[in-house]
Each structure stands twice: as C-alpha cells, then as structure tokens.
C-alpha positions as CSV (number, residue, x, y, z in Angstrom):
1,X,182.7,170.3,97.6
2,X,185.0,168.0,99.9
3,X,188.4,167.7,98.6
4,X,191.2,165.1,100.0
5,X,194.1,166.5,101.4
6,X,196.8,164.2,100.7
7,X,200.1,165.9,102.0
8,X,200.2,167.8,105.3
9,X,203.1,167.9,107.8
10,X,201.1,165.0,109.4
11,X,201.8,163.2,106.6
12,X,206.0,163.6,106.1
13,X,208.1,160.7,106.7
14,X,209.9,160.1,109.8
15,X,211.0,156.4,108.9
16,X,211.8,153.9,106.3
17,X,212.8,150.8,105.5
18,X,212.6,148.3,102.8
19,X,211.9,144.4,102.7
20,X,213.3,142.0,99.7
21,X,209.8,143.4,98.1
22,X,208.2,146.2,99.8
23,X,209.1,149.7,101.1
24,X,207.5,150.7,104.0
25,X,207.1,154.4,105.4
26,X,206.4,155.6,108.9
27,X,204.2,159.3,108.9
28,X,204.8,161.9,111.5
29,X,200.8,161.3,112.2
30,X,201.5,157.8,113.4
31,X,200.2,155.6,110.4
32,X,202.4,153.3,108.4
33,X,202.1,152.5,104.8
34,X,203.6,149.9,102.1
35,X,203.8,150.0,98.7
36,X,205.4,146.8,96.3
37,X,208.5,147.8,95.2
38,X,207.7,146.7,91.8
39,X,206.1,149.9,91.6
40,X,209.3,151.6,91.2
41,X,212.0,149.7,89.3
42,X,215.2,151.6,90.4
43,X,214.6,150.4,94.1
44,X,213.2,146.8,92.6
45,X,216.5,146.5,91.1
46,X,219.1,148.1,93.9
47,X,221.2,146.3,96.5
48,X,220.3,146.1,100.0
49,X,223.8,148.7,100.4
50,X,222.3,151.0,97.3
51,X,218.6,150.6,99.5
52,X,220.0,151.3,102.7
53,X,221.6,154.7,101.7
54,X,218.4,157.3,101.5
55,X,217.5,160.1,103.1
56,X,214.6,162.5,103.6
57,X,214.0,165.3,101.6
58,X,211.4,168.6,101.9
59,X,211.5,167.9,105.7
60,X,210.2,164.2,104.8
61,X,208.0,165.2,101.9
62,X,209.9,162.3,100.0
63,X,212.7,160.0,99.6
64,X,215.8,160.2,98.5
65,X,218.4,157.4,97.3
66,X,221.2,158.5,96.3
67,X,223.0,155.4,94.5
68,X,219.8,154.7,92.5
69,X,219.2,158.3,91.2
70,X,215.7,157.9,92.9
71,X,213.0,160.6,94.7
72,X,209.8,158.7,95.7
73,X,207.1,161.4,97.2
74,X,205.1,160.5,100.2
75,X,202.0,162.1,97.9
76,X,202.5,159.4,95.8
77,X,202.9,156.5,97.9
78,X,199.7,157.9,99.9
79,X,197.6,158.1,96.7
80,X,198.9,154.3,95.4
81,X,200.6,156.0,92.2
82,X,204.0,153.9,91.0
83,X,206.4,155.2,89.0
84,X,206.2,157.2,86.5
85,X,209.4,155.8,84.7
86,X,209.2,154.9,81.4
87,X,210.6,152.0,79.6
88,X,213.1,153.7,77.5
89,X,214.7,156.1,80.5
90,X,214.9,152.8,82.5
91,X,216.7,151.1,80.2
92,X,219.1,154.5,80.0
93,X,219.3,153.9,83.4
94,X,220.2,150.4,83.3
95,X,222.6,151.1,80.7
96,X,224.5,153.6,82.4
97,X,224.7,151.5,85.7
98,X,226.0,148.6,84.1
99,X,229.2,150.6,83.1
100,X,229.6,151.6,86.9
101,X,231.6,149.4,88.9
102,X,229.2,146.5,90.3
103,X,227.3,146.6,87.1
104,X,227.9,142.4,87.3
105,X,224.9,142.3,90.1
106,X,222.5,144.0,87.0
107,X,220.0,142.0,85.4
108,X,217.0,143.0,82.8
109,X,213.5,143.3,84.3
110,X,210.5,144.4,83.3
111,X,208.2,147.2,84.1
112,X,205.7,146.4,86.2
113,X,201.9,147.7,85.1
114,X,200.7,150.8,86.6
115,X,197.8,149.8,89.6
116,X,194.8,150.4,88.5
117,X,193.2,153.8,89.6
C-alpha cells in the first residue's frame, strides 16, 4: 500500500507572508503554497500589525501568531484542511478581543464552510 507523506523536513516553512486575502508559505523543499484566509477566521479578522507579528514553530512545522492566539500547521495547509474553529469558541474569541484595547477595528463575520474533501 502507497501512503502520502505529508510532513517531512522538506516540507517546514522557511517563509510567510499574507495578502489582504491569502496566506502564502514558502517550504524548505522549494515549493510555495496558498491557502484563502477565510479558511481560518482569527487571521481573516487580524490587522496587518496583529498579521505581521508570527513566527515559526517545531523548526517551521507551523505558524505562530501571537496577537491572534493562532497556530496554523504546515500539514494542514498542505492537505487543504481550514480551521477547525468552531462557531461558539470564535465568538469567545471575538468577545474577549473586543474588550482589549483596539477592539474598535472588530467587526462580526462569519465562518467560512469547510472545503470540500
């Protein structure tokens, strides 16, 4: 039996950067690969400052953003899986960022549907 080996040290991040809609990651084995980020609500819903602050973590297994209380695996981006948020823990979320200071940039969204596997 053949089995797809989705993470290897081929595979870790070395860069990434996000447009107004999509987050893009550079792998140590030379590919690049974008996902929406309506596929994960937290980044959706940061500033370009909260965006801009991440770092690697596992050696570039994933992504870390600090600001948005957000981990986003390379796994997951490479198999096309979004969040696993739910509704009620993102409205939690919301909730508890509006009472931060520069809660006056939130607004309500919606959860975007899972992609179709």
């Amino acid at each position: 039996m053949t089995t797809l080996v989705i993470y290897s040290a081929a595979s870790r991040a070395t860069a990434v950067r996000l447009t107004e809609d999509t987050l893009v990651v550079d792998l140590a084995d030379g590919r690049t690969v974008s996902v929406p980020l309506a596929w994960d609500p937290r980044l959706l819903q940061g500033s370009p400052d909260e965006r801009a602050n991440n770092r690697f973590i596992g050696q570039g297994e994933g992504i870390h953003w600090p600001d948005l209380d957000e981990d986003v695996s390379v796994e997951n981006i490479l198999a096309g899986r979004a969040s696993g948020e739910g509704p009620k823990s993102f409205e939690r979320w919301l909730r508890a960022r509006s009472s931060r200071p520069h809660g006056d940039r939130m607004s309500s969204i919606t959860l975007p549907a899972c992609p179709s596997e």
